[in-house]
N, C-alpha and C positions, 0 to 999 in steps of 0.2 A: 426426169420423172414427168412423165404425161400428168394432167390437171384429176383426171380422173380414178387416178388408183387408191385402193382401201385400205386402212390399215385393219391387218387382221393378228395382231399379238403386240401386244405392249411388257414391256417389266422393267423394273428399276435398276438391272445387272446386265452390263453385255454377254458376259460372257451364256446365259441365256438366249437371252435373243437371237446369238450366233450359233446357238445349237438349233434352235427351230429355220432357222435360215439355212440351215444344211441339209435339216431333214427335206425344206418344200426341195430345193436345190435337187436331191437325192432319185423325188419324185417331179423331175421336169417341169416345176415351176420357180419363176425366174420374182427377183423382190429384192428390194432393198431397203435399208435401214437408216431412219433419221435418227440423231440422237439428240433428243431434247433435255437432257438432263444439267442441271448445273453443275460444275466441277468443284466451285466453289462454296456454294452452300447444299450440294449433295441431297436438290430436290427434283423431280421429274422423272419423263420415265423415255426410256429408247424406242421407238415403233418401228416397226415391219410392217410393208406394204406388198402388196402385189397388185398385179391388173385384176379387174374389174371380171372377166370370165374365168376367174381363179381363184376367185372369191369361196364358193360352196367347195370344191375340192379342198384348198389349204386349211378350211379351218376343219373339215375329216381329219385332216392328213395331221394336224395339230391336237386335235381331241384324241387322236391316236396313242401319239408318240408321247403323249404326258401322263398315260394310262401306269 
């Protein structure tokens, strides 16, 4: 991960995250997933990153696909 990339979708469920990660996927952009969430006391949330000139596309391409 470059120092500079944004997180553009957070949620408390992967299995979410990994759908919006498909869809940018889908549409040629490329991102990946930290997961900061705790296992143990089941607080925090998983983020989605992409680069920086990816930014206004993905979250279109997000407001989209949640429609």
């Amino acid at each position: 991960m470059q120092p500079n990339w944004v997180n553009v979708y957070s949620a408390d469920q992967m299995y979410k995250v990994l759908l919006i990660k498909e869809v940018l996927s889908e549409n040629d952009i490329e991102s990946f997933i930290i997961n900061k969430r705790d296992s143990i006391y089941s607080f925090g949330d998983i983020e989605l990153y992409v680069k920086p000139e990816d930014v206004i596309k993905s979250l279109f391409v997000i407001k989209k696909s949640e429609v």
